[in-house]
C-alpha positions as CSV (number, residue, x, y, z in Angstrom):
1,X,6.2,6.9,-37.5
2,X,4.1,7.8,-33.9
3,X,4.6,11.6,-34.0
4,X,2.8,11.6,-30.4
5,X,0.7,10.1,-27.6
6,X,-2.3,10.9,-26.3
7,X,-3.6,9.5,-23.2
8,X,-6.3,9.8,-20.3
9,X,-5.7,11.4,-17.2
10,X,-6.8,8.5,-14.7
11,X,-6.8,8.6,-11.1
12,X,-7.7,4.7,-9.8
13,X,-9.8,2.0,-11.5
14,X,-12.9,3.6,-13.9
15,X,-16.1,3.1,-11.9
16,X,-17.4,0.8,-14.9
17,X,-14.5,-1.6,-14.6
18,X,-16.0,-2.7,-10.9
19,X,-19.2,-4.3,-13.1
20,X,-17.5,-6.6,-15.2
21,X,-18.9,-9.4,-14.8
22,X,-16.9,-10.8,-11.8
23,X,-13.7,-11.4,-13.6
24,X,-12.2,-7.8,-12.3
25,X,-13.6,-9.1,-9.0
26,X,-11.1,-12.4,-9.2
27,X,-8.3,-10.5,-10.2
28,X,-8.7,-8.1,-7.5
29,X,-8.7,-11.0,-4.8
30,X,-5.4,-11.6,-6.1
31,X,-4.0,-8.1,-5.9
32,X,-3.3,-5.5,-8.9
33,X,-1.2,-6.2,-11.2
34,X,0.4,-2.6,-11.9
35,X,-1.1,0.6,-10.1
36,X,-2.4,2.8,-13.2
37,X,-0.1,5.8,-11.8
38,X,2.8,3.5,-12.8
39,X,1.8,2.5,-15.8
40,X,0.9,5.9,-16.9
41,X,4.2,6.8,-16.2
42,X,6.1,4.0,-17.4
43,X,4.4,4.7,-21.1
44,X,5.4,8.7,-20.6
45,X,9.1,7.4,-19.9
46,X,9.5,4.9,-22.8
47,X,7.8,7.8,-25.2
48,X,10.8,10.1,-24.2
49,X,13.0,7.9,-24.8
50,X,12.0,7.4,-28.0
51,X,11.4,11.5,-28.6
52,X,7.7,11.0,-28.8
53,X,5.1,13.6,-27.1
54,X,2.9,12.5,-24.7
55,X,0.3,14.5,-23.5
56,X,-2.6,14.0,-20.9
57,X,-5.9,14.7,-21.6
58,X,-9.6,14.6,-18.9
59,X,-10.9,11.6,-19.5
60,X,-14.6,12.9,-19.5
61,X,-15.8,12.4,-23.4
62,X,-12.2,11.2,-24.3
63,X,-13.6,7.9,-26.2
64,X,-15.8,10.2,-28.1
65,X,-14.1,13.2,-29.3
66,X,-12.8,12.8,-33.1
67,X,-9.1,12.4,-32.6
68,X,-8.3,14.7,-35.4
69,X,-10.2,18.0,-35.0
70,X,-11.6,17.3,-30.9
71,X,-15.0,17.9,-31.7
72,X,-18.1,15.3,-29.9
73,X,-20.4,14.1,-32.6
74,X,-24.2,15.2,-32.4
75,X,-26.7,13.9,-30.7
């Protein structure tokens, strides 16, 4: 059973997603398909409706922090 949700903090597209090999390009001539800011809070509403925490983290170093004890590994 998900006890709770952890999820980035985003604020547009990431900066990296504009470099992908033309295929973000195409999409975007076709318009966005959902705004992140409603996404992000359609997955906060569906995870209170089901009693499940959700809580927003920065999203600097989120992919590479252990997801048990928070620490970055060395080097």
């Amino acid at each position: 059973m998900l006890k709770g949700f952890r999820a980035r903090d985003c604020h547009g597209k990431p900066k990296r997603a504009k470099k992908a090999h033309g295929i973000l390009k195409e999409n975007e001539q076709k318009g966005p398909r959902m705004p992140y800011r409603k996404l992000q809070a359609y997955i906060e509403y569906k995870a209170n409706l089901e009693g499940i925490e959700v809580r927003f983290v920065k999203a600097r170093n989120a992919s590479r922090t252990c997801h048990r004890s928070g620490t970055l590994p060395e080097g």
